[in-house]
C-alpha positions in Angstrom: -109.6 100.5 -31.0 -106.9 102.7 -29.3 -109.5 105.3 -28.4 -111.6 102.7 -26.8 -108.3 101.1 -24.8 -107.6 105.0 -23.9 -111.3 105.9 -22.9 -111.8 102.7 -20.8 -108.2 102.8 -19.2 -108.6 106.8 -18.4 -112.1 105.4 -16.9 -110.7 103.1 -14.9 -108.0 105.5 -13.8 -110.6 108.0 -12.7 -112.3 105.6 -10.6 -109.5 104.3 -8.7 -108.5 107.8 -7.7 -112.0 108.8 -6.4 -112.1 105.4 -4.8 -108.7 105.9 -3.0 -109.4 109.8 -1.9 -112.9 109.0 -1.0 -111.4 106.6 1.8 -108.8 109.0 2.5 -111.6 111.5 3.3 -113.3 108.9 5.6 -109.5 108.7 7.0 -108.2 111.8 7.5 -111.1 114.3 6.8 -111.1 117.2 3.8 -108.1 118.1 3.3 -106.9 120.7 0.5 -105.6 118.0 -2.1 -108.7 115.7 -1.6 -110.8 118.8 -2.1 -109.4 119.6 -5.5 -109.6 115.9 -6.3 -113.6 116.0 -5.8 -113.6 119.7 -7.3 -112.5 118.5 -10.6 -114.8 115.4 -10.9 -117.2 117.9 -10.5 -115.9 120.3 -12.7 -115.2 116.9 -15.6 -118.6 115.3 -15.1 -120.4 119.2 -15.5 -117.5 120.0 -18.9 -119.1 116.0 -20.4 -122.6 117.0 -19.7 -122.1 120.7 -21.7 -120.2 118.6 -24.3 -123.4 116.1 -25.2 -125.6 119.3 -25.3 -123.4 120.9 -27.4 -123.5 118.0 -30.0 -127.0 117.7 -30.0 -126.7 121.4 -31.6 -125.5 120.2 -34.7 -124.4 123.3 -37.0 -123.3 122.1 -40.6 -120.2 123.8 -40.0 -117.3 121.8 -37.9 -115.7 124.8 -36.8 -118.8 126.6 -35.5 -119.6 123.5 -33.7 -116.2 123.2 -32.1 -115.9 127.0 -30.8 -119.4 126.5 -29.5 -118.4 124.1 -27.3 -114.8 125.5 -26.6 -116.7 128.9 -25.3 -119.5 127.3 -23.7 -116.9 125.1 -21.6 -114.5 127.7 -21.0 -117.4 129.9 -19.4 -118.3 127.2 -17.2 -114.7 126.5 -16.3 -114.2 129.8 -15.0 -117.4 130.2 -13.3 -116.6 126.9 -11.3 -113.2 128.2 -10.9 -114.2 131.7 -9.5 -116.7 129.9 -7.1 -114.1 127.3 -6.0 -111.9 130.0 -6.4 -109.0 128.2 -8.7 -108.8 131.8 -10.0 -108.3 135.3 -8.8 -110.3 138.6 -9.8 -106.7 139.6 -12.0 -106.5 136.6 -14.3 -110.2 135.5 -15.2 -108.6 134.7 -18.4 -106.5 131.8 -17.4 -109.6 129.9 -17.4 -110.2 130.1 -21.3 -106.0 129.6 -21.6 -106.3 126.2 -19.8 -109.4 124.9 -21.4 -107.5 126.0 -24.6 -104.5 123.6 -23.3 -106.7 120.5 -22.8 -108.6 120.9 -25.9 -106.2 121.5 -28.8 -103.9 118.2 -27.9 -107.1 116.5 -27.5 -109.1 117.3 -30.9 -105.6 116.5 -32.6 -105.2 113.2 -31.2 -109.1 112.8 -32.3 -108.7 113.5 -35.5 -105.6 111.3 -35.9 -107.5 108.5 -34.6 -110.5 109.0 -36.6 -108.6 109.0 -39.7 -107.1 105.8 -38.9 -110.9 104.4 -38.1 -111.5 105.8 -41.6 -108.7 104.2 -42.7 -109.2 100.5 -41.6 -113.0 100.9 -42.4 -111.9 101.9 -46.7 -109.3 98.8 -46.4 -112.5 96.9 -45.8 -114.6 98.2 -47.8 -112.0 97.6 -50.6 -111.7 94.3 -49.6 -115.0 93.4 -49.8 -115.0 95.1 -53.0 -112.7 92.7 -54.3 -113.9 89.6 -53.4 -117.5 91.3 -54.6 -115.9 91.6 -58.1 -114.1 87.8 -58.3 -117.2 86.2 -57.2 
C-alpha cells in the first residue's frame, strides 16, 4: 500500500513539474533550469525502459540480476550525461557514483516494503488457516 501511495504521489509530482516548466518554456523560452528539467525526464523515462528489459532477463540469481541492471543503467547514464554533457572528460566516473546513490537507498526501501507485503499476506494466510481449521 505505501509503495503504491509513494509510486502514484511521485507520479503525480512528476507531472506537475513537467506541466509547470512546459508553460514556462512557452513563457520565457529554453532556459538552462528548464533544460535540465526535460533532460532528466528523458534520461528517467530511457533508465524505466532499460529497467523492464532488464527484468525480462530473469537470471536465477538476485544479485546477478541486480548488477545487470545497475551497469546497464549506469552506462546509459553517462552516455546521456556526456552527450548532454552533465559530465566532463576527467570524471566519467561520477556517473556510475550517482546512479550508485539513487539505487542503494532505493532497493533498501524495496526490500523493506516487500517484506512488510510478505508480512500482511502470512497474517492472512494464517488467518485463513485458522478459521480453515475451526470450521
Amino acid at each position: 500500500m505505501l509503495k503504491e501511495i509513494l509510486k502514484k504521489t511521485f507520479i503525480f509530482t512528476a507531472i506537475i513539474i513537467l506541466l509547470v516548466f512546459f508553460f514556462s518554456f512557452l513563457m520565457i523560452g529554453m532556459k538552462p533550469e528548464i533544460m535540465l528539467v526535460f533532460e532528466i525526464f528523458i534520461l528517467s523515462f530511457f533508465v524505466t525502459i532499460i529497467q523492464h528489459l532488464v527484468k525480462q532477463v530473469i537470471c536465477t540469481y538476485f544479485f546477478v540480476n541486480i548488477m545487470i541492471e545497475y551497469v546497464s543503467v549506469s552506462v546509459f547514464v553517462f552516455l546521456y550525461g556526456y552527450f548532454v554533457e552533465w559530465f566532463f572528460k576527467s570524471n566519467w566516473w561520477m556517473a556510475f557514483v550517482y546512479v550508485a546513490i539513487v539505487y542503494v537507498p532505493a532497493y533498501f526501501l524495496d526490500m523493506v516494503v516487500v517484506k512488510r507485503d510478505i508480512d500482511y499476506i502470512n497474517t492472512q494466510l494464517e488467518r485463513i488457516r485458522e478459521n480453515n481449521d475451526k470450521i
